[in-house]
N, C-alpha and C positions, 0 to 999 in steps of 0.2 A: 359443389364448389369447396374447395379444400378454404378452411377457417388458418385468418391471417391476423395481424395487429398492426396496429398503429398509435403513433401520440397526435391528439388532437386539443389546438385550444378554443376555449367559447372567448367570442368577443362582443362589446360592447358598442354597437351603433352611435349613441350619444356620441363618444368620446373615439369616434373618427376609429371604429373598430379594436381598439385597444383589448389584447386578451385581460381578462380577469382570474381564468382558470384556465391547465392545462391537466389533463386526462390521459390515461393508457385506455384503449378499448379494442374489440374487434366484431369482426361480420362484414357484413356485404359493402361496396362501393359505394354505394348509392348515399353512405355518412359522407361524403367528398360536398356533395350540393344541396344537401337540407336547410332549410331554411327557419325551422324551427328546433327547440330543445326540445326531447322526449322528457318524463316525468319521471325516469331513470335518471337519467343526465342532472335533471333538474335539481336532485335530490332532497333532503328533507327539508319542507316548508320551514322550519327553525333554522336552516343553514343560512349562513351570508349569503351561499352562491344560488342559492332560490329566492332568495331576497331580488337580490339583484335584476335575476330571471324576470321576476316579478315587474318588477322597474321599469322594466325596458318594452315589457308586452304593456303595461298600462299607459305608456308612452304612445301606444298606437306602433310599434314596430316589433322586432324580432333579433333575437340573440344571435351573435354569428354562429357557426362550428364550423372549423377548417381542418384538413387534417395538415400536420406538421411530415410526419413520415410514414412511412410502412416497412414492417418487420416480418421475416417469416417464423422469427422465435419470440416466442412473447419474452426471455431474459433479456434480449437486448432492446424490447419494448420498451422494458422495465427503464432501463440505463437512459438508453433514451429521452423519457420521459423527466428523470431525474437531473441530466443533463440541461432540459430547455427550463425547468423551474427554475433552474440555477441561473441560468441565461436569463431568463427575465427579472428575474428578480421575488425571491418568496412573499417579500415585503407588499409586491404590489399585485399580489393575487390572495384570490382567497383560498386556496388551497390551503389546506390543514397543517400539510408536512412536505419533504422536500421532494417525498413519491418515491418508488418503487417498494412499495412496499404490496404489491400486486401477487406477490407469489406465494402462495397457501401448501402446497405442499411441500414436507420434509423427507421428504424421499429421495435420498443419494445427494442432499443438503444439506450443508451446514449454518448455523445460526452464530453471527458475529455480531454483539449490539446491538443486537435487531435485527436487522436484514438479512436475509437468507442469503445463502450460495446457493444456484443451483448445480447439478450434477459436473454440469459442463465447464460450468464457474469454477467450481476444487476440484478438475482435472487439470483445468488452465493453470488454478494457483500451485497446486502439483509441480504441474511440469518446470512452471519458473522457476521454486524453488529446490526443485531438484538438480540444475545446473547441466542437467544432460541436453540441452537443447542451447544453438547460438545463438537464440534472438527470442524476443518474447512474440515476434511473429509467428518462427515455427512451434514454439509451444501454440498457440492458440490453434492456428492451424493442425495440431495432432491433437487438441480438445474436440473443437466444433467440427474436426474432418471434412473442411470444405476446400476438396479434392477443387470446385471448379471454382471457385473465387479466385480473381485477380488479386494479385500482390500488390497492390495499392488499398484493395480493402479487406486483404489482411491485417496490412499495415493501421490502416484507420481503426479498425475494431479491435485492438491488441492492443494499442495505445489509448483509448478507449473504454478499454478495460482497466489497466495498470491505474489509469487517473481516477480512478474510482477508490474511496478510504476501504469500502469492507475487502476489495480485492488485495490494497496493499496491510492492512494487517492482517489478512490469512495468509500472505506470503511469508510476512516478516513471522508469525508462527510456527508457521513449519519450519522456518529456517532456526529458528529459538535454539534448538536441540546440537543443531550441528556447529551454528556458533560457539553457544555454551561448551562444550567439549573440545573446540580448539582453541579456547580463551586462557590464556594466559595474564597472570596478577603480579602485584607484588608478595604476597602471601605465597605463591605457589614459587615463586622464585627463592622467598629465604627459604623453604621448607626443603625445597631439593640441594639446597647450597648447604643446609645443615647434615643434610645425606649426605653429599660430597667431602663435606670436615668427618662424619664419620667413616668413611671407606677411607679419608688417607689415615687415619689413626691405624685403620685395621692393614691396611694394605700398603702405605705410604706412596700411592701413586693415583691421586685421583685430579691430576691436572684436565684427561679428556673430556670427564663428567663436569666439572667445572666448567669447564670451558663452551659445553652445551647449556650449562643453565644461563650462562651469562648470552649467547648467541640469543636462545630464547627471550631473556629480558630483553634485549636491545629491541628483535622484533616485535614485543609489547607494549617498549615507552619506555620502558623498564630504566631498563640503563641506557647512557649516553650513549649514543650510537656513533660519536667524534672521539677524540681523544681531548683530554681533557691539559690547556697548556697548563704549568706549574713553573713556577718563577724563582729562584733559590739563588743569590746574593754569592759567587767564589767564594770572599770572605766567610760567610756561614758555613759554604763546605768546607771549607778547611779548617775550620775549627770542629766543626763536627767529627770530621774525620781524625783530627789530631785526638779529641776529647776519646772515641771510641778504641783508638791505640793505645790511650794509655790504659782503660781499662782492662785491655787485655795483655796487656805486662803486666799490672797489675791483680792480673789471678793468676797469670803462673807462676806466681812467685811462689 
């Protein structure tokens, strides 16, 4: 029998079945109808969630296990898994951490904060942020290659994925590079516009280059991207203009 996964929660009989813990595990079907915890499950006699265990068997009854889903890849076990803690609530179980922290190998993985990728995971985050794909459907779908899945659970495990923190900052990582390199400042703007004062000193024609740093600012905030109204009084211009005429009779004299 080909080895499969599932998330599974223990629940508590007292309190009208309510899970207390939920788990990633695998093996055989037959965890669907047990009616008892194994001394795996149970875990350490010091833990809440054997306490508990405890509780419930000295009550004269027996802990639930129900399984929640089934996975043919233990990563989206993992997700899974991490998904329903969240859904119920961390608070109200005993669980240690929010889970998925299931995956032991670093092999074709990367580590973000903790949490692994795995291989298939930073192919995924790859492809999004590579831009060469229309939807973060076909990305997934050219990661996990699943040629026969339905387009509605492409769709669900793609989105699925993206809603996941370690998947959206490997995305936003890799895309780090190519941001930064088409990022434009206010810094990079006077520095090219000081280039542009020096090409018209040297050349006295640098209206075109000018005219790209300033396209450039507007696309970064930069500069106003409107025109800017300015308000000026006849009366002022005509005095100004009268003022600047006489100045220059004034030096040809």
């Amino acid at each position: 029998m080909a080895k499969y996964h599932y998330v599974y929660a223990l629940t508590d009989p007292r309190k009208l079945g309510t899970p207390f813990y939920i788990g990633k595990g695998s093996g055989d079907r037959k965890v669907q109808h047990f009616r008892s915890v194994s001394k795996e499950m149970a875990g350490a006699e010091t833990s809440d969630k054997f306490k508990i265990i405890k509780a419930i068997r000295d009550a004269g009854l027996q802990p639930g296990a129900i399984v929640l889903s089934h996975h043919d890849d233990e990563e989206e076990a993992l997700d899974a898994e991490r998904a329903m803690i969240k859904q119920v609530g961390l608070d109200k179980l005993v669980n240690k951490s929010v889970g998925g922290e299931g995956v032991k190998s670093t092999k074709g993985g990367r580590r973000i904060n903790g949490p692994q990728l795995t291989s298939k995971q930073e192919g995924f985050c790859n492809n999004v942020a590579s831009g060469n794909f229309q939807s973060v459907s076909d990305a997934y779908r050219d990661a996990y290659n699943c040629v026969k899945a339905t387009t509605n659970t492409v769709n669900v495990k793609s989105s699925q994925l993206m809603a996941l923190d370690k998947i959206r900052l490997r995305v936003e990582e890799l895309r780090a590079p190519v941001v930064k390199e088409t990022r434009y400042d206010l810094a990079w703007c006077l520095k090219n516009q000081g280039r542009a004062m020096d090409l018209a000193e040297e050349t006295g024609n640098a209206g075109a280059m000018t005219g790209a740093v300033r396209e450039i600012g507007k696309l970064g905030g930069v500069y106003p991207s409107e025109k800017q109204e300015l308000t000026i009084k006849s009366d002022d211009l005509v005095v100004r203009l009268q003022q600047g005429r006489a100045r220059l009779a004034e030096e040809s004299k």
